[in-house]
Backbone as CSV, one residue per row, in Angstrom:
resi,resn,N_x,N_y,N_z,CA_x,CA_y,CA_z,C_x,C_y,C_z
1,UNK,-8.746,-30.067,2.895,-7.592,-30.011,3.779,-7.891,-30.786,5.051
2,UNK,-7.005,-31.668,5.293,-7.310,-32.513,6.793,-5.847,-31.963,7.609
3,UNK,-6.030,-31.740,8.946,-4.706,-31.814,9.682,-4.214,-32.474,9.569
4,UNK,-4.261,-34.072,9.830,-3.218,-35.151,9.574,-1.872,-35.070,8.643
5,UNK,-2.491,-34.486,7.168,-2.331,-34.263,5.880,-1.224,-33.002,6.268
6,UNK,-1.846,-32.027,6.665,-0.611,-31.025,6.884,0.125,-31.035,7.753
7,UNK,-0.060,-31.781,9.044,1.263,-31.546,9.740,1.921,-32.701,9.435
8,UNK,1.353,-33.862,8.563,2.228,-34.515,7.977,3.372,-33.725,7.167
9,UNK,2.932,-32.937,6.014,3.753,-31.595,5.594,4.825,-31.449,6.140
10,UNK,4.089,-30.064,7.342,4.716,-29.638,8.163,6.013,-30.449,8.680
11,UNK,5.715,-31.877,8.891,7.064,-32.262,9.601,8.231,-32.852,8.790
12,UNK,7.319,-32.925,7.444,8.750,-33.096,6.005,9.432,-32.265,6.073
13,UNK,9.149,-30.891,5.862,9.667,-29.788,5.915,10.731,-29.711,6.802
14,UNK,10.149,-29.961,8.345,10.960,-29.217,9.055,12.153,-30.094,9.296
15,UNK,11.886,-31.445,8.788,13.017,-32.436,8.723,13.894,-32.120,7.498
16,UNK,13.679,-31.615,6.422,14.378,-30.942,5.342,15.335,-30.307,6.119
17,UNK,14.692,-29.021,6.797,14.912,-28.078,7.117,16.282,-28.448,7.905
18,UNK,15.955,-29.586,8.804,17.242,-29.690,9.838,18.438,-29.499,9.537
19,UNK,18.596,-29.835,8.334,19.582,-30.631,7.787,20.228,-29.373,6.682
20,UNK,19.684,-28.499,6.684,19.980,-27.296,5.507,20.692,-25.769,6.684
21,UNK,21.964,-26.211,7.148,22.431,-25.666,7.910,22.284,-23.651,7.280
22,UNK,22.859,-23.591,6.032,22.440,-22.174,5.783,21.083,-21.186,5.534
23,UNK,19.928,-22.252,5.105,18.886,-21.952,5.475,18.403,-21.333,6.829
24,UNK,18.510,-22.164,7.805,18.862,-22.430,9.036,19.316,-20.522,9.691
25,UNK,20.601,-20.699,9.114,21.707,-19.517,9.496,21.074,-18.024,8.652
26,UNK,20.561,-18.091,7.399,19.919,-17.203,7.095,18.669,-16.364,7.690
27,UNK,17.821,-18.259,8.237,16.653,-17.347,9.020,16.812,-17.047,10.456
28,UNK,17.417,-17.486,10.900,18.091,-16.895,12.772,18.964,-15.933,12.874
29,UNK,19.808,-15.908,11.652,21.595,-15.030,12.357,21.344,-13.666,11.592
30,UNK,20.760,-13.844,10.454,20.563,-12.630,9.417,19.658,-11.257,10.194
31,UNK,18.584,-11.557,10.562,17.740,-10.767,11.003,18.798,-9.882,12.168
32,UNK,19.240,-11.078,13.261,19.927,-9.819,14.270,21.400,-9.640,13.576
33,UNK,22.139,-9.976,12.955,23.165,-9.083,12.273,22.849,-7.843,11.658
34,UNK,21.833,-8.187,10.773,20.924,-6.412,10.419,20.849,-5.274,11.746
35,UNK,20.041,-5.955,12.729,19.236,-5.087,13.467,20.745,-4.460,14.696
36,UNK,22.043,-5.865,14.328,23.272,-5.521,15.138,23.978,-4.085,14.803
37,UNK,23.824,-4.292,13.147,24.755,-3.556,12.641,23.579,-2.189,12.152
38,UNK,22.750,-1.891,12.261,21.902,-0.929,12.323,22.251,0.127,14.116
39,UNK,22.415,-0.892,14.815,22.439,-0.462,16.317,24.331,0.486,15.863
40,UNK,24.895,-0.365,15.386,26.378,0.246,15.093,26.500,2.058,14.660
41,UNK,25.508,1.259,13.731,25.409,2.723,12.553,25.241,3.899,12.808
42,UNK,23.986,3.450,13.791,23.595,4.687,14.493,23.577,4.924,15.774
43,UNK,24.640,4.183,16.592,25.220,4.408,17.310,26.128,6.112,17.865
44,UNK,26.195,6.688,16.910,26.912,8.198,16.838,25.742,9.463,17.312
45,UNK,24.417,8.470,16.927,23.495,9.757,16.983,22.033,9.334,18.091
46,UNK,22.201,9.923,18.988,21.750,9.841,20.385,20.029,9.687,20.044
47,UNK,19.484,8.453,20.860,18.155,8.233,20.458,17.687,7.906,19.261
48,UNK,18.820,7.737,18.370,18.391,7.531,16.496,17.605,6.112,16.809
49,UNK,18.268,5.332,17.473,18.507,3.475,17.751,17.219,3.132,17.734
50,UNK,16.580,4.078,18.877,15.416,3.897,19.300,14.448,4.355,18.995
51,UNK,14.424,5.206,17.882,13.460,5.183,17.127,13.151,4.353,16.261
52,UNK,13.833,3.694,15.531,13.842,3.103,14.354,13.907,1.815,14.453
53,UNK,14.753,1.375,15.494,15.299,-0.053,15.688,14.149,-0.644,15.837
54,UNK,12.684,-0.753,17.026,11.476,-1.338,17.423,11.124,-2.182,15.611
55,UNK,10.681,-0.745,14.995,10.092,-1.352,14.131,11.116,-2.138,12.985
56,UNK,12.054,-1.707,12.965,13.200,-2.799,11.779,13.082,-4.087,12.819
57,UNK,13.134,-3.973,13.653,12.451,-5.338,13.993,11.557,-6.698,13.740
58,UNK,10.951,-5.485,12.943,9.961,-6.131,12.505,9.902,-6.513,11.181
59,UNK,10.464,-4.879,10.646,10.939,-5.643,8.797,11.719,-6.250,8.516
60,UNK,12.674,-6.591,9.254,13.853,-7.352,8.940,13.604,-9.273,9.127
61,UNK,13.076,-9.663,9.793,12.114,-10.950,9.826,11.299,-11.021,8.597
62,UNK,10.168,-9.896,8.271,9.243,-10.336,7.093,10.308,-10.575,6.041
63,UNK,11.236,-9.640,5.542,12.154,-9.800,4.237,12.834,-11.108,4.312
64,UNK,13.688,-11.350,4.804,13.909,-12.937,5.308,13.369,-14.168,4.968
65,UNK,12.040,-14.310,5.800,11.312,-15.214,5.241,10.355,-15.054,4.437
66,UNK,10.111,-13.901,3.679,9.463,-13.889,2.428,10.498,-14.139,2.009
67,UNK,11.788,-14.288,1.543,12.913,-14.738,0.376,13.126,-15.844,0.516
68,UNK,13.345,-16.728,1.591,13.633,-17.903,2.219,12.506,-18.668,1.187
69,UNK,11.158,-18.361,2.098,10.387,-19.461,1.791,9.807,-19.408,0.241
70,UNK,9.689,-18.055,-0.451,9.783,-18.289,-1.907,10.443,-18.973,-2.586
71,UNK,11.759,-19.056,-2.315,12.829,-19.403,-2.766,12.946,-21.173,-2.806
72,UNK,12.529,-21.442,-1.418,12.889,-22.829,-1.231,10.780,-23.044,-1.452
73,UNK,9.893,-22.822,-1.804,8.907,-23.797,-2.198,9.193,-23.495,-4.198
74,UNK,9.572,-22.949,-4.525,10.312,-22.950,-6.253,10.910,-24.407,-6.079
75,UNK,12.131,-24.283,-5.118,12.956,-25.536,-5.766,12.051,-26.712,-5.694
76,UNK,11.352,-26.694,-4.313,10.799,-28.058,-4.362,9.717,-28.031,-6.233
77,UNK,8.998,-27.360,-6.244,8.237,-27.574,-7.228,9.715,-27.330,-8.693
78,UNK,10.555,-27.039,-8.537,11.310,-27.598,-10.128,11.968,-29.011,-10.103
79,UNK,11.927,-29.128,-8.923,13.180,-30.204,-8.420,11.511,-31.650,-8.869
80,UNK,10.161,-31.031,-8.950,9.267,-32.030,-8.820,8.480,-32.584,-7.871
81,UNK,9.217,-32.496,-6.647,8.589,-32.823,-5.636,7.580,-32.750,-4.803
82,UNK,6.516,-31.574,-5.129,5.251,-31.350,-5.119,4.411,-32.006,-6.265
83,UNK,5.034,-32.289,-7.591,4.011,-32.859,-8.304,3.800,-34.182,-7.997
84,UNK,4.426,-34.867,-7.090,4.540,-36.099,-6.409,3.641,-36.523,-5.488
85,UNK,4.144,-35.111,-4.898,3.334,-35.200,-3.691,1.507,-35.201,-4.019
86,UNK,1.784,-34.123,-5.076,0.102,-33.928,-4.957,-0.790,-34.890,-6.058
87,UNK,0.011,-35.853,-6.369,0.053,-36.937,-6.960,-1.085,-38.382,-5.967
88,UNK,-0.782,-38.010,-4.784,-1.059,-38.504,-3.454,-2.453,-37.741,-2.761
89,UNK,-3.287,-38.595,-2.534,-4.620,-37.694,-1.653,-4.308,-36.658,-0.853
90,UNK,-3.576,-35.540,-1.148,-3.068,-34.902,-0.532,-3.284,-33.127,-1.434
91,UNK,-4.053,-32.402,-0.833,-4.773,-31.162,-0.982,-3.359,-30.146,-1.125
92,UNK,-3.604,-29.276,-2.316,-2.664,-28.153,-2.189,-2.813,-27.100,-1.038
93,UNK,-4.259,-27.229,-0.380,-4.246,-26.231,1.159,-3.321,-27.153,1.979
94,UNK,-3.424,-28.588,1.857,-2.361,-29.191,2.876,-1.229,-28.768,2.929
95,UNK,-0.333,-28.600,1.622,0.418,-28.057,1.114,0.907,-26.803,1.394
96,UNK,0.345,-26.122,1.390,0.281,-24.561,1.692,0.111,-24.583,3.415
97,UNK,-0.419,-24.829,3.707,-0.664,-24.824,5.381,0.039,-25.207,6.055
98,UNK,0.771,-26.660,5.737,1.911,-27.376,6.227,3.007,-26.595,6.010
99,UNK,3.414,-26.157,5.020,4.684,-25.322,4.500,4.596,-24.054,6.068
100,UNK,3.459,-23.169,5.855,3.488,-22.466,6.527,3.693,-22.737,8.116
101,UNK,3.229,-23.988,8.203,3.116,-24.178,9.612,4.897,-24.647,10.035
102,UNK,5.380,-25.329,9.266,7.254,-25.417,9.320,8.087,-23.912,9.046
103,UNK,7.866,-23.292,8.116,9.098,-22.334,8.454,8.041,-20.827,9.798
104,UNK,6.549,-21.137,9.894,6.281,-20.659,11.043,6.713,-21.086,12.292
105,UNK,7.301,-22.012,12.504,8.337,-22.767,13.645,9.416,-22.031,13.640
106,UNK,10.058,-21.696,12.421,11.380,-20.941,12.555,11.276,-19.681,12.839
107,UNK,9.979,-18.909,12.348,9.778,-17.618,12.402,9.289,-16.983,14.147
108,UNK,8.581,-18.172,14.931,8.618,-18.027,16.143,10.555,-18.050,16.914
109,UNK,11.349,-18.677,16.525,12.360,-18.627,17.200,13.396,-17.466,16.438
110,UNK,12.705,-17.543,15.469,13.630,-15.770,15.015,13.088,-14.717,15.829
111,UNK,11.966,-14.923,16.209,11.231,-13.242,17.007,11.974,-13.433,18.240
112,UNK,11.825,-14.362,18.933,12.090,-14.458,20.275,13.814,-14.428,20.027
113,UNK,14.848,-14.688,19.608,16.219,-14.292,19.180,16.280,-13.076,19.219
114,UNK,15.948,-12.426,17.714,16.218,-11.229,17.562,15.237,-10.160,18.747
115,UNK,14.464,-10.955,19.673,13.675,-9.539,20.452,14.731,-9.980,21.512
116,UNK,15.315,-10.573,22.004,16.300,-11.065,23.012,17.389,-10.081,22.808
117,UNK,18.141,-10.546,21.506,19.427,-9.694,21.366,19.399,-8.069,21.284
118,UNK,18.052,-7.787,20.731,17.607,-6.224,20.093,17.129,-5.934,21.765
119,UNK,16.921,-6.287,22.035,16.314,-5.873,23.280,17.175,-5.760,25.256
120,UNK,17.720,-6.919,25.158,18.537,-7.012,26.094,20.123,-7.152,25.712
121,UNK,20.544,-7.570,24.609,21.760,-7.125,24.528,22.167,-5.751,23.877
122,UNK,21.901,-5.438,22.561,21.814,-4.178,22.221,21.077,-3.234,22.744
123,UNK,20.827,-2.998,23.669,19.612,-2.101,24.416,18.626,-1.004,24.335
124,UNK,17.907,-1.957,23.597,16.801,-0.874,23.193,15.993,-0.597,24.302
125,UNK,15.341,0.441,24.145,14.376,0.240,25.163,13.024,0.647,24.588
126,UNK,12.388,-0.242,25.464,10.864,-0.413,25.081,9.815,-0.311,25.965
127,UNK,9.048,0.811,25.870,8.373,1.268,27.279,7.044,-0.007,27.421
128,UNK,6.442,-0.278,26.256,5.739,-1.652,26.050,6.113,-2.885,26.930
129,UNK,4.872,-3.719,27.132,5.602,-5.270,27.037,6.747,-5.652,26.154
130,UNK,7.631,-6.681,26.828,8.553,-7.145,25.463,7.439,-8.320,24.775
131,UNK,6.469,-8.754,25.696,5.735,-9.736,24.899,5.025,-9.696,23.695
132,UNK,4.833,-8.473,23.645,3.736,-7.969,22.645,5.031,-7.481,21.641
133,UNK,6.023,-7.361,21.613,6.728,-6.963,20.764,7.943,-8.587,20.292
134,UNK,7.493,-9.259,20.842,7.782,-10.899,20.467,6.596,-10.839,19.730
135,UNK,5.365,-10.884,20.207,4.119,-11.166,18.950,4.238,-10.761,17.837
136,UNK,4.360,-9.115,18.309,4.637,-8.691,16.361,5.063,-8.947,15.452
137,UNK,6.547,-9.212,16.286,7.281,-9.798,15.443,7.272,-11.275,14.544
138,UNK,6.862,-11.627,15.270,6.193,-13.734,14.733,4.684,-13.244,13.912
139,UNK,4.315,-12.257,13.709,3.197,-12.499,13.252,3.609,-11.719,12.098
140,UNK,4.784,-10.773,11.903,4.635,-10.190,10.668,5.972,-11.406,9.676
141,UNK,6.880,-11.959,10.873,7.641,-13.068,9.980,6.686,-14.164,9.288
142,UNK,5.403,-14.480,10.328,4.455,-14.836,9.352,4.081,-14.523,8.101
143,UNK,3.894,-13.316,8.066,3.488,-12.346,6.771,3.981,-12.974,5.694
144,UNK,5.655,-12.509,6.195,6.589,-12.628,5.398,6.562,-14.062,4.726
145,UNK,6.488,-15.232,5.551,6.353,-16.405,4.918,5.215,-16.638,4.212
146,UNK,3.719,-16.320,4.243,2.457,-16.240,3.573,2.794,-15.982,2.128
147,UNK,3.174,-14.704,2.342,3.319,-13.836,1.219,4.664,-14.691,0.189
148,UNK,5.640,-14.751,0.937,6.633,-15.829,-0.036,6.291,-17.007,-0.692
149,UNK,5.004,-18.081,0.374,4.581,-19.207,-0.041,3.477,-18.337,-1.565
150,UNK,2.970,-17.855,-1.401,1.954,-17.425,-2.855,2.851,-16.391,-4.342
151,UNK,3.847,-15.869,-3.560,4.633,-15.029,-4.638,5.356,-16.278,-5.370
152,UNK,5.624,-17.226,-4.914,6.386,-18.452,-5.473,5.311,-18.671,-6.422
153,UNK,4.329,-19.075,-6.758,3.663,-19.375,-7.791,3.706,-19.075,-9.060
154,UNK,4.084,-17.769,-8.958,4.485,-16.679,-9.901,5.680,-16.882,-10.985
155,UNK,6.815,-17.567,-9.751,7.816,-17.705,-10.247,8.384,-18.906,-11.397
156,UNK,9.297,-18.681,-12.392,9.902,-19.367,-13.100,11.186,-20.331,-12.529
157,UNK,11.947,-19.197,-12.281,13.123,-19.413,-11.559,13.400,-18.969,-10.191
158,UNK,14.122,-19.559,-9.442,14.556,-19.314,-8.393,15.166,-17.523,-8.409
159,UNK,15.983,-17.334,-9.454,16.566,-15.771,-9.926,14.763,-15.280,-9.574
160,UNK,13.739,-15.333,-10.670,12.786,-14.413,-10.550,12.103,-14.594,-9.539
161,UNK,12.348,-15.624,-8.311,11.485,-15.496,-6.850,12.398,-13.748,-6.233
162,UNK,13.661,-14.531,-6.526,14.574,-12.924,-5.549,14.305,-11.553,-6.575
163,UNK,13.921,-11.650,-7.596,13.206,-10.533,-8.394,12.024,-9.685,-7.826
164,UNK,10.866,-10.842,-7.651,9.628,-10.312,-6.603,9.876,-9.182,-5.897
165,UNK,11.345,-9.658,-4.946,10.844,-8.891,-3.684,10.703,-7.940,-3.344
166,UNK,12.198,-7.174,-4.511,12.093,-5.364,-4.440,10.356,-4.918,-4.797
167,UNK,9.598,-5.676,-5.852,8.395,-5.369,-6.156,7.141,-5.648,-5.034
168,UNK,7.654,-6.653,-3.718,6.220,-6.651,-2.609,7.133,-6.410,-1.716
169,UNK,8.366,-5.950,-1.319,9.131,-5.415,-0.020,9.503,-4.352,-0.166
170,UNK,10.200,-3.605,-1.313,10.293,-2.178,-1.224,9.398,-1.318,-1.095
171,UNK,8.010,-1.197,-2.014,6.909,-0.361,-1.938,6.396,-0.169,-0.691
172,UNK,6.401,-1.312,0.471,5.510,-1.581,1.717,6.902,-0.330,2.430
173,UNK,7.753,-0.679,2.315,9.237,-0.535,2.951,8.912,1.160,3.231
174,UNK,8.909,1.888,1.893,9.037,3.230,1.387,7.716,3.851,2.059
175,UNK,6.196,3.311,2.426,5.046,3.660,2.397,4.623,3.091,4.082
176,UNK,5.431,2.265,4.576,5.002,2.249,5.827,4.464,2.612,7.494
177,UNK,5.273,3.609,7.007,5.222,4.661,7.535,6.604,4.686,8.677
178,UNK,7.531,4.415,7.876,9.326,4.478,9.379,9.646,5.757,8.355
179,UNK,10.327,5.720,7.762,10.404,6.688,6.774,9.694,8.338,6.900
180,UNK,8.366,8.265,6.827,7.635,9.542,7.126,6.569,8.963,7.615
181,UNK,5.854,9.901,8.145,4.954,10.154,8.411,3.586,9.608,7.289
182,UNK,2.564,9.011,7.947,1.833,8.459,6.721,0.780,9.325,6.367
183,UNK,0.437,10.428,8.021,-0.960,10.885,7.159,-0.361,12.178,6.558
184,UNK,0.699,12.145,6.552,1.302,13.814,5.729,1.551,13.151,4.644
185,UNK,1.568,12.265,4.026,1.813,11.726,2.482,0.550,12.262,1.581
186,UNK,0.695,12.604,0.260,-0.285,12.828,-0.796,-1.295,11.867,-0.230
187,UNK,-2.556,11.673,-0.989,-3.789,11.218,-0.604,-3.552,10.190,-1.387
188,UNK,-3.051,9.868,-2.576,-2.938,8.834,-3.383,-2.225,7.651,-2.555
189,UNK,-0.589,8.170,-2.132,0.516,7.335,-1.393,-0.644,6.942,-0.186
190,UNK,-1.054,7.617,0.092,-1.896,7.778,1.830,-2.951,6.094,2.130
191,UNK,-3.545,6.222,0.510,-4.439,5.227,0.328,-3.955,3.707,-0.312
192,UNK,-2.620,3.948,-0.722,-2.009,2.589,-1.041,-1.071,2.559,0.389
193,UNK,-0.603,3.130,1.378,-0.435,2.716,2.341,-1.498,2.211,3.130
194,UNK,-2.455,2.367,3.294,-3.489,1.967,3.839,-4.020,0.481,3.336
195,UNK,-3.284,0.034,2.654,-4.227,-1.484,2.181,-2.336,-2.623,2.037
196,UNK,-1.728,-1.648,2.431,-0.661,-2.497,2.455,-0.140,-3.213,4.175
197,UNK,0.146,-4.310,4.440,0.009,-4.726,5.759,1.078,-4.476,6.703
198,UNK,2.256,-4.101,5.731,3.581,-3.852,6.998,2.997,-2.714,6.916
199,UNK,2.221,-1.787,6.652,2.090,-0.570,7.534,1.528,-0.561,8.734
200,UNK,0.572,-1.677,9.183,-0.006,-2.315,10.493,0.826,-2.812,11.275
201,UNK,1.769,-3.213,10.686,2.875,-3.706,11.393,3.422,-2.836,11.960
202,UNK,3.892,-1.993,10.937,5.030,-0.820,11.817,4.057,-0.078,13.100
203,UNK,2.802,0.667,12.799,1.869,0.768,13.607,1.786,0.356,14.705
204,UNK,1.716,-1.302,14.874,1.653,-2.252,15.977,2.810,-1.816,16.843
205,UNK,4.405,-1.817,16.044,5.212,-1.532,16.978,5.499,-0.108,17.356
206,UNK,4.965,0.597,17.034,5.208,2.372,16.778,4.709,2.479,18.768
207,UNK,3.137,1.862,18.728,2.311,2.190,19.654,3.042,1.842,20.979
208,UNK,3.721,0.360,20.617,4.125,-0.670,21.374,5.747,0.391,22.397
209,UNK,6.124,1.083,21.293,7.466,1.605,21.598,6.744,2.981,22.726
210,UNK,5.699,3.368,22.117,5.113,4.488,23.140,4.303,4.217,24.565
211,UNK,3.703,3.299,24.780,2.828,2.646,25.317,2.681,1.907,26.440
212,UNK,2.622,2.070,27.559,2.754,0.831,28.267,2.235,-0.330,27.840
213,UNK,0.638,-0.134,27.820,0.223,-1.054,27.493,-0.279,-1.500,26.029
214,UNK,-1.300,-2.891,25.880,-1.238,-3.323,24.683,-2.779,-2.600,24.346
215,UNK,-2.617,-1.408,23.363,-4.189,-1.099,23.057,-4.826,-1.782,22.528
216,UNK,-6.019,-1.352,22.026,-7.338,-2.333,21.458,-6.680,-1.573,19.859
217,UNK,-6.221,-0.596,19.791,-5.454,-0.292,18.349,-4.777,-0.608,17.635
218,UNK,-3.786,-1.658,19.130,-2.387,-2.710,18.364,-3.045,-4.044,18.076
219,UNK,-4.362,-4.338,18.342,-4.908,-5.585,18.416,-5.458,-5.227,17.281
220,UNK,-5.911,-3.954,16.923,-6.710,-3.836,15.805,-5.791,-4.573,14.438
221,UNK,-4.290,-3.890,14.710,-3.628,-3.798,13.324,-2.978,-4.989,13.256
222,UNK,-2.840,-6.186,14.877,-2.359,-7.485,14.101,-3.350,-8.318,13.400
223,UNK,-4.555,-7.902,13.931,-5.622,-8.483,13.465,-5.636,-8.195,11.457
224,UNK,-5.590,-7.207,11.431,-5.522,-6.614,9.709,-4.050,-7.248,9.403
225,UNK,-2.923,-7.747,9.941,-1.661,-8.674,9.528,-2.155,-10.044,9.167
226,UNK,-3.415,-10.495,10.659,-3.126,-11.849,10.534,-4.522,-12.293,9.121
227,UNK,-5.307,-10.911,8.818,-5.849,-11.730,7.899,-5.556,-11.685,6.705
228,UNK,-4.168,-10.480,6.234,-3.548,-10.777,5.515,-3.057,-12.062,4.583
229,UNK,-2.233,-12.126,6.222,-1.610,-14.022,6.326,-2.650,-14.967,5.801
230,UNK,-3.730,-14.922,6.116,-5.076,-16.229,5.586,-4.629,-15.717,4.202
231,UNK,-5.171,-14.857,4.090,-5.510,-14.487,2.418,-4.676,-14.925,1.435
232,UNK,-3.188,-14.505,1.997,-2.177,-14.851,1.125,-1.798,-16.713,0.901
233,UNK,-2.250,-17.008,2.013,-2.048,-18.662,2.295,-3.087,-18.841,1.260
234,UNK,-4.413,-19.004,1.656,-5.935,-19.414,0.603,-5.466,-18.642,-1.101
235,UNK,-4.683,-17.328,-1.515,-4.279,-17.417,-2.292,-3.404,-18.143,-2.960
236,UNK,-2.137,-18.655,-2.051,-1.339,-19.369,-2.767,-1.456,-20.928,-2.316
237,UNK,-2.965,-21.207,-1.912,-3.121,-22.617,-2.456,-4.220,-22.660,-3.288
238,UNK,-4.803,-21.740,-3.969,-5.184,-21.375,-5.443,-4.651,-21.585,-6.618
239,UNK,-3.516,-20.917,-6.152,-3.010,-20.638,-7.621,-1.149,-21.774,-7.492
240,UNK,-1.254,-22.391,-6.690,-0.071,-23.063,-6.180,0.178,-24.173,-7.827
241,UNK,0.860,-24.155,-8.425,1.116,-25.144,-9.703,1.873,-26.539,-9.061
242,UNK,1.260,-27.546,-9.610,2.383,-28.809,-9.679,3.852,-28.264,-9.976
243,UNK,4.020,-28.024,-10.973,5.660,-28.107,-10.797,5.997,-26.670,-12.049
244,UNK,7.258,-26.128,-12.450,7.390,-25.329,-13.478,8.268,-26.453,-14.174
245,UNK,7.203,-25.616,-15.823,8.101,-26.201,-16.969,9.321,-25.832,-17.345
């Protein structure tokens, strides 16, 4: 892998990208319409908002661009255009790194959006930095894109990328701990929450919502996100295929 090589990538992409207005609208407008119409919902029931809202914050970005970017590195590889590419002195980590490093451009201006609107227009409140709750958020939309760039490998069709997701977004979803409580779960649930990464996530923002400040605990658990993120990247330029038959 050389930099040159990937932010060469990187800037195909994001020139794709310009130009793919609903892509675009999916990964910016989607996240705070969720987190809008969540604020609606529970709007009737005093303090609900604010419990819950911090961390959907956070899941609502990973789901997004884990679907996004699964979705759109499939087409390129049916459409061919990676077997082209890698046709060319050009490394599937380039590949993988570059990808990540373009819709990680988008995933920084989705956090800072949706922590804008969730935060100062819908009014949450957050006894935390808002900064540290901009981080979280860009680091678990990271996730989300990691994890989409390597689940694509998997895939046949574009249909079985959006198949995946109930199978690596619901389980995390149900076990994260927004839902219940994690250490009152059976010992079994207890220990597959424990190796799954949006539960660090939610964590990160749980503390963040209580907290003034940023502990060495919330540093602990982006740290266990961001090496997620490697893993899943170095996985899915492993197993990344030229193209599907």
């Amino acid at each position: 892998m050389t930099p040159r090589r990937t932010m060469a990538t990187a800037r195909r992409v994001l020139a794709q990208l310009r130009h793919d207005k609903r892509t675009i609208a999916l990964m910016l407008v989607v996240p705070v319409v969720l987190i809008s119409l969540l604020k609606w919902v529970l709007d009737a029931t005093p303090g609900a908002f604010n419990s819950v809202g911090l961390s959907l914050l956070g899941i609502f970005p990973f789901v997004s661009m884990f679907l996004i970017t699964s979705v759109a590195t499939l087409r390129e590889r049916k459409s061919g255009t990676l077997e082209r590419l890698l046709a060319m002195p050009l490394g599937k980590a380039d590949l993988v790194f570059g990808y990540q490093i373009a819709f990680g451009t988008f995933a920084v201006l989705q956090a800072l959006i949706a922590t804008s609107v969730t935060v100062w227009g819908l009014g949450l409140k957050v006894i935390g930095p808002t900064w540290a709750v901009v981080l979280v958020a860009v680091v678990v939309a990271e996730l989300g894109t990691a994890m989409g760039l390597f689940i694509s490998a998997f895939a046949e069709t574009e249909f079985q990328a959006v198949q995946f997701m109930p199978a690596m977004v619901l389980p995390q979803f149900l076990l994260c701990g927004l839902l219940a409580d994690r250490q009152a779960m059976t010992t079994p649930l207890r220990w597959l929450s424990d190796v799954l990464p949006l539960s660090y996530a939610v964590d990160a923002m749980q503390r963040i919502s209580t907290q003034t400040y940023v502990s060495r605990a919330t540093w602990l658990d982006l740290g266990v996100v961001l090496a997620f993120v490697l893993s899943s990247l170095l996985l899915g330029a492993v197993t990344l295929r030229r193209r599907t038959d």
